[in-house]
C-alpha positions as a printed Julia matrix, in Angstrom:
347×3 Matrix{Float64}:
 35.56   15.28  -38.82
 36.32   12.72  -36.08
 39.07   11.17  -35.3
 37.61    7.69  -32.71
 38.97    4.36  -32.35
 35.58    2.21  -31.95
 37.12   -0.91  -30.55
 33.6    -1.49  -28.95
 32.62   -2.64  -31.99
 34.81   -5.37  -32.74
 32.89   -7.68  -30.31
 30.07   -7.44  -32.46
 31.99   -9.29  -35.38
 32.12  -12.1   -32.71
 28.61  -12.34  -31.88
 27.81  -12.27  -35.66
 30.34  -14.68  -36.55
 28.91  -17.21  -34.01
 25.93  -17.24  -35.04
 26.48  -18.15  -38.03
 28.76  -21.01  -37.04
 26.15  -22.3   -34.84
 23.79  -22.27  -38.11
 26.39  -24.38  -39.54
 26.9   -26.91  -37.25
 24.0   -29.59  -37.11
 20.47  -29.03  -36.86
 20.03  -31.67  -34.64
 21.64  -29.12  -31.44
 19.93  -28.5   -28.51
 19.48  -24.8   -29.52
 17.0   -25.83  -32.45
 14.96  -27.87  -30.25
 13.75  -24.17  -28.65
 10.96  -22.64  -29.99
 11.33  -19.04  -31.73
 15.12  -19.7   -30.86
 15.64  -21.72  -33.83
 14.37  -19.54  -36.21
 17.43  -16.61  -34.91
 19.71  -19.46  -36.03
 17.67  -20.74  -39.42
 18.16  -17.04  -40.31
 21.58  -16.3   -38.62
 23.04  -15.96  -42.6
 21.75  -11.71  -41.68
 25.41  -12.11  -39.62
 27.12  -12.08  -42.98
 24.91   -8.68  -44.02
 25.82   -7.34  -41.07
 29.69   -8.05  -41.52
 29.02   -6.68  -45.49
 27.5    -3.47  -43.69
 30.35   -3.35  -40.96
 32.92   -3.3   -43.6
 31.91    0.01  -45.62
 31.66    1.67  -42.39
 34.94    0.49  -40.8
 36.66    1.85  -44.54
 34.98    5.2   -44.18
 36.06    5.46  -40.34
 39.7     4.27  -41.39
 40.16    6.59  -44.91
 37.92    9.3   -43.82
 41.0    11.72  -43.52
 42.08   10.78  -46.62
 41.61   13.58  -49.54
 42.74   10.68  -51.91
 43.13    6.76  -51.49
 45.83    5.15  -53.54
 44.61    2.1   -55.55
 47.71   -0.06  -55.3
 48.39    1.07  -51.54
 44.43    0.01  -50.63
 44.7    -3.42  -52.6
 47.7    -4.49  -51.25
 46.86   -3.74  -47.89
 43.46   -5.82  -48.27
 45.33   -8.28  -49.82
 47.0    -8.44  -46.9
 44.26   -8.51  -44.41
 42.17  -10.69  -46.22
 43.89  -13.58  -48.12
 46.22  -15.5   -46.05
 43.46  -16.7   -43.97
 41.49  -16.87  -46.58
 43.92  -19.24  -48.67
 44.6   -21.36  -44.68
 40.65  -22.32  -44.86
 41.53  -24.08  -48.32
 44.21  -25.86  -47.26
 42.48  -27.0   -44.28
 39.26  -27.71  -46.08
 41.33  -30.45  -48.36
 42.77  -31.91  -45.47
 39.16  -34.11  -44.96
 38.25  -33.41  -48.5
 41.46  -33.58  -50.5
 38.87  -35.75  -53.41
 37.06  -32.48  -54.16
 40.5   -31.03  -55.02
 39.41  -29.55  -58.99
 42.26  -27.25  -61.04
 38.84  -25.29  -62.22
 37.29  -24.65  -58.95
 40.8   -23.87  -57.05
 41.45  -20.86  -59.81
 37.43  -19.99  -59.06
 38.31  -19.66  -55.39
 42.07  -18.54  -55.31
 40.62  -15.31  -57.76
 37.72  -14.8   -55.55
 35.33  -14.66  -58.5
 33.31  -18.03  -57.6
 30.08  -16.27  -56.13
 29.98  -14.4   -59.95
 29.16  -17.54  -61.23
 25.93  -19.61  -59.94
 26.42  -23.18  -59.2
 30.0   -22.39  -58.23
 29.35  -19.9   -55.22
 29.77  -22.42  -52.24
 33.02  -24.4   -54.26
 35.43  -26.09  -51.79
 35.35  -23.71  -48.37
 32.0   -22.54  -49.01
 32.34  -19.43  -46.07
 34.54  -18.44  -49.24
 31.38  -16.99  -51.22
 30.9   -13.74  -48.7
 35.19  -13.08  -49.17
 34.65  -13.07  -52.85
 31.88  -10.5   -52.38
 34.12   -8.71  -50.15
 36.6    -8.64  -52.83
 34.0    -6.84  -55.25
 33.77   -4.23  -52.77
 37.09   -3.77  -52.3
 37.73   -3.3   -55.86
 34.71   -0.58  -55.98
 35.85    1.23  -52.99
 38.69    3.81  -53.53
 36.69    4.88  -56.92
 33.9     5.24  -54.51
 35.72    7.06  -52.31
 37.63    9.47  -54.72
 35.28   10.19  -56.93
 31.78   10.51  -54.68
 32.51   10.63  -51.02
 35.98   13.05  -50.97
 33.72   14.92  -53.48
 30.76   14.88  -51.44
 28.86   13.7   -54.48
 25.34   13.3   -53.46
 23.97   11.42  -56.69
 25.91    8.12  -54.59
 23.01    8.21  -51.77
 20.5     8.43  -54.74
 21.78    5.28  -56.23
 22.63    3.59  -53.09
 19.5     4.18  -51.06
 17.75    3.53  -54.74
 19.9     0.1   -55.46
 18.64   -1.22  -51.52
 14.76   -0.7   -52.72
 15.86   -2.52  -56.16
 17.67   -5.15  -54.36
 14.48   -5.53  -51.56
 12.54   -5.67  -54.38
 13.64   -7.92  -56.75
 14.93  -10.25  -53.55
 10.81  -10.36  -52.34
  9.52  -10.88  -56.25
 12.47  -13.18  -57.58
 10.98  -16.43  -55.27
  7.11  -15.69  -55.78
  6.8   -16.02  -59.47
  8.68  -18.94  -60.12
 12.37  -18.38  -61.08
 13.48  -19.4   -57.84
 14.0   -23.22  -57.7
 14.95  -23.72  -54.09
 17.92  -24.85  -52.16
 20.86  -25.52  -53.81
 20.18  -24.52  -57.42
 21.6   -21.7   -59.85
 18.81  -20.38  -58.82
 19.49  -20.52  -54.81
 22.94  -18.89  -55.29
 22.11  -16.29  -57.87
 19.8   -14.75  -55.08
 21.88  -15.16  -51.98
 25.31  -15.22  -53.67
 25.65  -13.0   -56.4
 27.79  -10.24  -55.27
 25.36   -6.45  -56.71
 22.89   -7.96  -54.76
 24.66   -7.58  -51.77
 26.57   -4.29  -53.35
 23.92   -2.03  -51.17
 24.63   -3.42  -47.87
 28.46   -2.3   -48.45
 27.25    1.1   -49.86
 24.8     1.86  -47.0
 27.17    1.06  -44.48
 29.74    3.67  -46.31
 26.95    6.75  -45.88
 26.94    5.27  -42.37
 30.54    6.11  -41.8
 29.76    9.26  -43.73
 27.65   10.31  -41.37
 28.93    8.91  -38.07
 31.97   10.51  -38.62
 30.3    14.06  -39.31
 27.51   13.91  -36.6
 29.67   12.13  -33.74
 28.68   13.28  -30.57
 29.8    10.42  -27.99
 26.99    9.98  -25.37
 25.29    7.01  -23.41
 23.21    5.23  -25.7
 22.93    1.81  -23.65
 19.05    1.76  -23.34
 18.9     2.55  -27.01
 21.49   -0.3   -28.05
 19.67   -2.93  -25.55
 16.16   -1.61  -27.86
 17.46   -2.43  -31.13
 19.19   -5.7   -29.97
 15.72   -6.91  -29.06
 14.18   -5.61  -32.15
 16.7    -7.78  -34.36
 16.24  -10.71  -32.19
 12.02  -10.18  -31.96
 12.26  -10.01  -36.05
 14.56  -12.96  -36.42
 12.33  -14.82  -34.04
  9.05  -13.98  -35.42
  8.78  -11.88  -38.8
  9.49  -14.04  -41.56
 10.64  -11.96  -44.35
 13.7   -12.06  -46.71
 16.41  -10.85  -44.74
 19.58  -11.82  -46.47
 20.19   -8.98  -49.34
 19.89   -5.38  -46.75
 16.68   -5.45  -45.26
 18.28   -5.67  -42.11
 20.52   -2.71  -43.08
 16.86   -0.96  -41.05
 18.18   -2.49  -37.67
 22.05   -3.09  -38.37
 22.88    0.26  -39.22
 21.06    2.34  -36.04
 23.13   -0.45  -34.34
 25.83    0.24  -35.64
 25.91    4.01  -34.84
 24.72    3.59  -31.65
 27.16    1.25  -30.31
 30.02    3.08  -32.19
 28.75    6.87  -30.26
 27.98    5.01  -27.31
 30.0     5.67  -23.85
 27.81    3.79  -21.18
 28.1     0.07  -19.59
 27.59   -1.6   -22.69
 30.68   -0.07  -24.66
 32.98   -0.73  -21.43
 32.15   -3.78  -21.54
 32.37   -4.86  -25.23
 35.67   -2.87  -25.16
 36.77   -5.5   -22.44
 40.0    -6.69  -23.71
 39.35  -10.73  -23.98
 36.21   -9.75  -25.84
 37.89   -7.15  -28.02
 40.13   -9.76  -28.89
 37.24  -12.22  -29.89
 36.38   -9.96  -32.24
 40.28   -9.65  -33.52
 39.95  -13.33  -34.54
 36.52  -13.52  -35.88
 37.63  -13.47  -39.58
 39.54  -16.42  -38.69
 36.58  -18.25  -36.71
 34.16  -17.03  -40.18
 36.47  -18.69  -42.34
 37.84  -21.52  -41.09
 34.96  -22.94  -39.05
 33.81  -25.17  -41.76
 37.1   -27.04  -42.7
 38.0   -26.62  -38.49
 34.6   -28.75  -38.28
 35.49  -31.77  -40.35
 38.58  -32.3   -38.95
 37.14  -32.34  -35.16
 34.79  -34.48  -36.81
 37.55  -36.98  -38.31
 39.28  -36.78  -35.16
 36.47  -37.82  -33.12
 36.01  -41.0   -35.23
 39.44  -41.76  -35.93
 39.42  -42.22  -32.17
 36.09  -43.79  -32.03
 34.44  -41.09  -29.67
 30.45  -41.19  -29.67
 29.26  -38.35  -27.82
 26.2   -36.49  -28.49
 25.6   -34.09  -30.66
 25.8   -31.28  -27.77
 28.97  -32.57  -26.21
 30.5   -32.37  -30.39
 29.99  -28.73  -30.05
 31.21  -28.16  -27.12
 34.35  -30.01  -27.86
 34.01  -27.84  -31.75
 33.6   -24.66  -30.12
 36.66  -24.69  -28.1
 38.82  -26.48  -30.71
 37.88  -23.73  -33.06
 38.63  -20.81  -30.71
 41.74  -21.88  -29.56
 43.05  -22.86  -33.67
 41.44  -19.2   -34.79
 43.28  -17.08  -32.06
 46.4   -19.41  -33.24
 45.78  -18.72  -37.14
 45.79  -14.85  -35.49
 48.6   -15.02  -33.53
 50.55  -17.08  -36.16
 49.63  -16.48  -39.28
 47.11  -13.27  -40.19
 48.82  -10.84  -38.13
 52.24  -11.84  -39.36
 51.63  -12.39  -42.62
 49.81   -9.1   -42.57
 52.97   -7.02  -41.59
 54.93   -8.82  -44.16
 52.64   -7.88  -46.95
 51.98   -4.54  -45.91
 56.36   -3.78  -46.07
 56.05   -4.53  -49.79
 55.83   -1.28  -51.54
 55.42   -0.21  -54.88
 57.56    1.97  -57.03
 55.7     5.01  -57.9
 55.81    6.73  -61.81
């Protein structure tokens, strides 16, 4: 087995976290006005696929030497990681919306059970739907990983490979004969939202840890990384199909591998150390950028400011980068160490 530090890939977190706050922001932007280039950003809710994808191979790549993965250790430590931040784009959120504050939806959120329940997935900071999935996952993974994957149980690529053709399936069918209702319904949520249907995108990128970390062979792969780039961006732009629940798992995960084996121009430079550290504070730039957005927004009428709708997001984009590498520096990576020293007695 391997033993790699892929810091190439945290860049890619970044890129997929921008997107998605550029989706976000107002249609009215100057990138919508594009032809083709719109539709990457009408469709730029793949970026939180690819994050679900990411994550089960970034936990195979950091247990894989594991024979066993303590259940207590793992959740506090992703307790840690996760929920400080998590808990700062709430607090934020209320400071512009403190009349949506609701005892029912705050114990929805603070559990991270809201996107289990449709109508209630995108409650208060709606980014807070995909962290609630992520929680799911979290809960699933060390039973996945001591049971199956230590054990080299091969019935879990039967049902996971199986469960992505369910999901694609049922994802294609679900619209077409008239259960779905459209945007912003029970409906809506259930098939974006609901956490198994995203449950294969977390499994697939597991067997790609699985076998990235038995196959690695590091090699330049730049032409082949630059090939599937296009190919996401060529099927964003022009194939219209339901991307949201794994189909892109076809494109992410090849990515995925290739970046993470790769050793040519491409890895130097996404291992760059400013861009490394863009992808440090991307969970930060994910999950505040809505509640970061209202208050830029307040700010700029409190003081009157009408600038276009461009100049707004140039003045959002750096107000957000600069508060997310502070909610880093400040408070994740602190509050992270603190949480971590807390240790459980044991029998």
């Amino acid at each position: 087995m391997c033993s790699v530090k892929i810091s190439q890939i945290t860049f890619t977190r970044f890129v997929a976290a921008m997107a998605i706050v550029i989706s976000h922001f107002n249609k009215d932007l100057f990138l919508y006005k594009i032809d083709y280039i719109s539709n990457l950003f009408l469709r730029a809710n793949v970026g939180v696929s690819y994050f679900f994808i990411l994550s089960g191979f970034i936990m195979i790549i950091a247990y894989h030497k594991k024979d066993k993965i303590d259940y207590l250790e793992f959740y506090k430590n992703r307790f840690a990681r996760i929920y400080p931040l998590y808990m700062l784009g709430l607090l934020l959120y209320f400071m512009t919306r403190y009349e949506m504050f609701d005892w029912y939806k705050l114990l929805l959120y603070g559990l991270g059970i809201q996107s289990w329940i449709p109508g209630e997935a995108m409650i208060l900071n709606f980014p807070g739907w995909s962290i609630s999935v992520e929680f799911f996952f979290y809960l699933l993974f060390p039973l996945l990983y001591n049971y199956f994957y230590v054990r080299k149980n091969k019935m879990i690529w039967v049902f996971a490979i199986g469960l992505w053709l369910i999901t694609q399936v049922f994802s294609n069918l679900y619209p077409v004969y008239g259960a779905y209702e459209g945007p912003h319904t029970k409906s809506h949520e259930f098939l974006y939202y609901f956490p198994f249907w995203h449950l294969n995108e977390f499994l697939i990128g597991n067997l790609a840890g699985i076998f990235f970390v038995k196959n690695y062979r590091q090699k330049n792969y730049d032409l082949q990384v630059i090939a599937v780039f296009f190919l996401i961006l060529l099927s964003l732009m022009f194939v219209p199909l339901f991307y949201h629940n794994g189909l892109m798992a076809l494109l992410f995960v090849p990515a995925i591998l290739l970046i993470s084996a790769n050793n040519g121009w491409v890895t130097r430079f996404f291992s760059l150390k400013p861009l490394e550290y863009l992808g440090e504070i991307s969970y930060g730039i994910y999950i505040t950028h809505i509640p970061v957005l209202y208050l830029v927004r307040e700010l700029l009428k409190w003081q009157e400011y009408t600038f276009s709708i461009d100049i707004v997001f140039v003045i959002y984009i750096i107000v957000m980068l600069f508060s997310s590498a502070a909610f880093y520096q400040f408070i994740e990576k602190p509050m992270r160490n603190l949480l971590r020293k807390i240790h459980f007695a044991k029998g």
